[in-house]
C-alpha positions as CSV (number, residue, x, y, z in Angstrom):
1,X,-18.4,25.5,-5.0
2,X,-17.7,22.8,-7.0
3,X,-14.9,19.9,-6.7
4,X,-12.6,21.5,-9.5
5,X,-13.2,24.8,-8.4
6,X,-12.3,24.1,-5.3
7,X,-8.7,22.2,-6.2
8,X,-8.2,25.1,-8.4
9,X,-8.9,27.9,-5.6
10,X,-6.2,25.6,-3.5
11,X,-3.1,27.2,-2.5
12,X,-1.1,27.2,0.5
13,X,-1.6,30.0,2.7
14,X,1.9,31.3,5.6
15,X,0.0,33.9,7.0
16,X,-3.2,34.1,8.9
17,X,-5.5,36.7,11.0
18,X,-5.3,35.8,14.6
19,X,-8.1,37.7,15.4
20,X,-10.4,35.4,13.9
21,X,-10.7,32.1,15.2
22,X,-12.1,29.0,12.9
23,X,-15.3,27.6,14.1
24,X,-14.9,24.1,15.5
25,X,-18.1,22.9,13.5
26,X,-15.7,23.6,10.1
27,X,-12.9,21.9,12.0
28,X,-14.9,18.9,12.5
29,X,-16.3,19.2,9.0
30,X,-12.1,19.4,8.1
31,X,-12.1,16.0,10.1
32,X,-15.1,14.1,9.2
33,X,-14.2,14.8,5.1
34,X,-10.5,12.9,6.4
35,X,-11.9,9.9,7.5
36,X,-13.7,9.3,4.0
37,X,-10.8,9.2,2.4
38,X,-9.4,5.3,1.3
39,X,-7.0,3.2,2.9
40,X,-5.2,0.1,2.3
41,X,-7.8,-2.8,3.5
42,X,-9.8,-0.3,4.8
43,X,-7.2,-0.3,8.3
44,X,-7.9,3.9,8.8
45,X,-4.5,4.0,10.1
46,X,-4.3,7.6,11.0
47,X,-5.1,9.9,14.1
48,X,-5.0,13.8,14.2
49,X,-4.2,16.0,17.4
50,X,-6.3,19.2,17.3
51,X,-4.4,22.5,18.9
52,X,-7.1,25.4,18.8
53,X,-6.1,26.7,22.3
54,X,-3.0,29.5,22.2
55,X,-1.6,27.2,24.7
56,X,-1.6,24.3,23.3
57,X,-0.4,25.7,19.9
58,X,2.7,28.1,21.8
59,X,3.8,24.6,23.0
60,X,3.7,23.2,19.6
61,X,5.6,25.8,18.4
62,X,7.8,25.6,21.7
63,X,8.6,22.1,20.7
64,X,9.6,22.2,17.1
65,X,11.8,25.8,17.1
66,X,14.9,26.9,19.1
67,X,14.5,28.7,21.7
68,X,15.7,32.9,21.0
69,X,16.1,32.4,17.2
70,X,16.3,34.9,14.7
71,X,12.8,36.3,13.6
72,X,11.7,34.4,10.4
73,X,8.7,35.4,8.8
74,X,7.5,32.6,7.1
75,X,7.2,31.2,10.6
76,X,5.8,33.7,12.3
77,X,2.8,33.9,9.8
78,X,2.2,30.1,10.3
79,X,2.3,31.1,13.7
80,X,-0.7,33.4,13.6
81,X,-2.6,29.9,12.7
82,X,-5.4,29.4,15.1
83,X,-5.7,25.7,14.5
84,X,-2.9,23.4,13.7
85,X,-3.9,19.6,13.2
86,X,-1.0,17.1,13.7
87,X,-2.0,14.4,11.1
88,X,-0.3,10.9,12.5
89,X,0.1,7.5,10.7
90,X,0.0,4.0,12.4
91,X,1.5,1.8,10.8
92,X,0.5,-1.2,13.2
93,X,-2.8,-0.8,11.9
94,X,-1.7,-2.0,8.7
95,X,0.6,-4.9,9.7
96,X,-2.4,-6.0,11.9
97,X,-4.9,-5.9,9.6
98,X,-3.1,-7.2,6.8
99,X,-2.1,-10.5,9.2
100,X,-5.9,-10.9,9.5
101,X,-7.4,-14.5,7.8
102,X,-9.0,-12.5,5.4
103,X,-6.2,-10.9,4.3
104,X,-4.3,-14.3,3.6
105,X,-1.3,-12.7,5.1
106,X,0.5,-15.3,7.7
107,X,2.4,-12.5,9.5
108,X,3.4,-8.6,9.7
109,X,6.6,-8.6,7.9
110,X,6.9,-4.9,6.9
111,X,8.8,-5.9,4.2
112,X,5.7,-6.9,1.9
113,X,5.0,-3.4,1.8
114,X,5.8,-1.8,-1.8
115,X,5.6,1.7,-0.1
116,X,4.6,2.5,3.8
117,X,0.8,3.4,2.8
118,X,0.7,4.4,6.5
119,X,1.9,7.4,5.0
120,X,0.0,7.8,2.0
121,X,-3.2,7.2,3.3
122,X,-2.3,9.9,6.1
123,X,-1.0,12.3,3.3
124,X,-4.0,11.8,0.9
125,X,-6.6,12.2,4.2
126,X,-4.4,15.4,5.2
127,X,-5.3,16.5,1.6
128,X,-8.9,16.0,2.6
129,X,-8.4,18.4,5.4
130,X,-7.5,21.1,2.8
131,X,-9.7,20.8,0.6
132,X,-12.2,21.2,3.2
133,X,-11.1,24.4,4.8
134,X,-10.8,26.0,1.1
135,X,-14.4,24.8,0.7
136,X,-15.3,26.7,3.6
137,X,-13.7,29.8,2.6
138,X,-10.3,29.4,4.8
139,X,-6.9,29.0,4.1
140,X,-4.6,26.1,4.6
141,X,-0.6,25.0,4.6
142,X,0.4,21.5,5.3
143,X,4.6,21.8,7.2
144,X,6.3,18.8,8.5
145,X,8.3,18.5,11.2
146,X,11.9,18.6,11.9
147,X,13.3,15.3,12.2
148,X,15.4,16.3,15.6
149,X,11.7,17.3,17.0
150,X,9.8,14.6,16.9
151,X,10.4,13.4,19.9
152,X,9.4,16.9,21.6
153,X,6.4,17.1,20.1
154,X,5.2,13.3,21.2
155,X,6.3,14.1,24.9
156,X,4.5,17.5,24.5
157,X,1.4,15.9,23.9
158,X,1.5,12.4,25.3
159,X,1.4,11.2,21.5
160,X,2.0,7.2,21.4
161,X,5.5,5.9,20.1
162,X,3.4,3.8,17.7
163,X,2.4,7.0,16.2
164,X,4.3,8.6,13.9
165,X,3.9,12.4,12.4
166,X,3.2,12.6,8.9
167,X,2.8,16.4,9.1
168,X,0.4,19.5,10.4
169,X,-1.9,21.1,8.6
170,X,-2.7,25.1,9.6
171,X,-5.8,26.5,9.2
172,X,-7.3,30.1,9.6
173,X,-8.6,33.0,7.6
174,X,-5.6,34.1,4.7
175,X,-4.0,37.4,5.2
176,X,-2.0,38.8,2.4
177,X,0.9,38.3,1.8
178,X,4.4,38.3,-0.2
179,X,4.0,35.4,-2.8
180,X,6.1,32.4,-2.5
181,X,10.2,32.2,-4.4
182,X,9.0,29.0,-5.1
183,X,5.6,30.1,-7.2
184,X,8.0,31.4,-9.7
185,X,8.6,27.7,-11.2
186,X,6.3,26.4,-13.8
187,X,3.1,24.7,-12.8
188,X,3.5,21.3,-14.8
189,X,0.8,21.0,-16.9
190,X,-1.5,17.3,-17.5
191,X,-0.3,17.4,-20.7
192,X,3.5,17.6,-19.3
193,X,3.5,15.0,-16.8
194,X,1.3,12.2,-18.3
195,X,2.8,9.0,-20.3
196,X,0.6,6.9,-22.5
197,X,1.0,3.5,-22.3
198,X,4.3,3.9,-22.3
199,X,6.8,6.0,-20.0
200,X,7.7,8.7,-22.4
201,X,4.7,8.4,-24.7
202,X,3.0,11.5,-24.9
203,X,-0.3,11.6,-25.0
204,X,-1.1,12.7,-28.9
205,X,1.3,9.9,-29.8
206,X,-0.5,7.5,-27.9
């Protein structure tokens, strides 16, 4: 499949078949695609927590809902995901490397930071991921998690405090399903969202 066949085949899938699993070699493929994506000064701040065991994934799920809540089922068709990957940012990795002598930096003042690329590089690696499992025929949702539930999730699985979760990405075969409210909007076209040299500038103007 080709690179934009591939974006354009991309869509982000709520329910899955539980009945059949994802073969950790297209998992791993899903992980070894993340690492090539870039990051600031090349620091590869960013960590990702496999769950392909049903226990490891009920106490995912056990740590980011309530307890006896209502049925809801856009979650219970992310439930039937047999692999959820936790994608996590550091951003110490940054501040460190950035104070390094080649960097020219004299300390790790977070404040020189334009935007925490912690983040973006974990999001645009976590894109990665996706387009990896479309590649390979699966589907794909990238969630985040409730603020209020981070800290269940860490002590669930021994993550570090200097880690910090970006979001999870699902992944399993696509079953169908009702169509997203939200597909209802219009897709903003290249044309729509570029400016030209100028905010504003459209593009035959320019």
């Amino acid at each position: 499949m080709e690179f934009t066949d591939v974006v354009r085949a991309r869509r982000m899938v709520r329910r899955y078949d539980p009945d059949r699993p994802v073969p950790k070699e297209v998992v791993e493929r899903c992980l070894d695609n993340a690492v090539r994506s870039p990051s600031a000064g090349f620091s590869q701040g960013w960590d990702f927590l496999v769950l392909a065991t049903s226990a490891e994934r009920d106490a995912f799920w056990a740590a980011t809902t309530e307890p006896g809540a209502a049925p809801d089922p856009w979650l219970d068709g992310i439930r039937a995901a047999p692999v959820l990957v936790l994608c996590l940012s550091h951003k110490d990795a940054y501040l460190d490397r950035y104070a390094a002598p080649d960097k020219g930096w004299t300390d790790r003042d977070e404040a020189r930071w334009p935007v925490p690329y912690w983040h973006v590089d974990t999001g645009m690696a976590s894109l990665l991921i996706l387009l990896t499992a479309t590649d390979k025929g699966l589907g794909s949702l990238f969630f985040g998690v409730p603020p209020e539930r981070h800290v269940a999730v860490h002590e669930a699985f021994a993550i570090p405090d200097s880690r910090t979760i970006v979001g999870v990405v699902s992944i399993g075969y696509a079953v169908p399903g009702p169509r997203s409210p939200s597909l209802r909007r219009h897709r903003r076209t290249g044309r729509e969202v570029a400016h030209w040299g100028r905010f504003g500038v459209a593009g035959e103007n320019a």
